[in-house]
N, C-alpha and C positions, 0 to 999 in steps of 0.2 A: 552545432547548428541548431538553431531553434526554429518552431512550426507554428504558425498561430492557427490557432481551434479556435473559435466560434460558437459559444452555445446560447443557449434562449432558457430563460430560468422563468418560473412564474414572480410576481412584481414580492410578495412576502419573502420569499429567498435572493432576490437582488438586494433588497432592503436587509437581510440581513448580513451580506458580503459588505454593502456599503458601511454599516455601521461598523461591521470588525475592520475598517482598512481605516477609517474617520476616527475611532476610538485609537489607533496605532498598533492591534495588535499585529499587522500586515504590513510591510509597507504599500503593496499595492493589491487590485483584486487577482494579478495574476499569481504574487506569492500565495494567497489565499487558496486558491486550487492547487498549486504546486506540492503545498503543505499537505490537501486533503490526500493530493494523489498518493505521496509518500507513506501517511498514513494510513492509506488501504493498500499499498502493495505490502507493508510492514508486518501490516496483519493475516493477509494472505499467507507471507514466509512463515508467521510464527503455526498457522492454523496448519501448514503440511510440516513442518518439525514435530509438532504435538500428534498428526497423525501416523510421522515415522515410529517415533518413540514409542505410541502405542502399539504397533506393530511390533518395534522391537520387545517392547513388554510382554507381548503375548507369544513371544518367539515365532515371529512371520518375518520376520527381519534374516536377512543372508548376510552371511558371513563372508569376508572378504579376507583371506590369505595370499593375495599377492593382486598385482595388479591387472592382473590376468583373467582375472576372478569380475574383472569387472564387465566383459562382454558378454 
């Protein structure tokens, strides 16, 4: 099921959506936000992997021997 959002962009950032959908890299302006959205939730996953790891690096990381271990 899809939702339609509504946003208000200042006229330099509509201009530049229009030009990436006009140039083809989009095919429309909603793949254009679609893309960005993906893009930052991507980066958010990668930014709390790098913070477990770090954790795990500095041994703050728990250790999980059975699945039990997980509550």
């Amino acid at each position: 099921m899809r939702e339609v959002i509504n946003i208000s962009l200042p006229s330099p950032m509509a201009k530049t959506v229009k030009i990436a959908v006009k140039n083809g890299s989009y095919s429309s302006t909603s793949e254009f936000f679609r893309h960005l959205l993906r893009d930052w939730q991507e980066g958010k996953l990668l930014n709390e992997l790098n913070e477990s790891r770090a954790e795990i690096a500095a041994s703050k990381g728990k250790i999980l021997r059975s699945l039990k271990d997980l509550r």
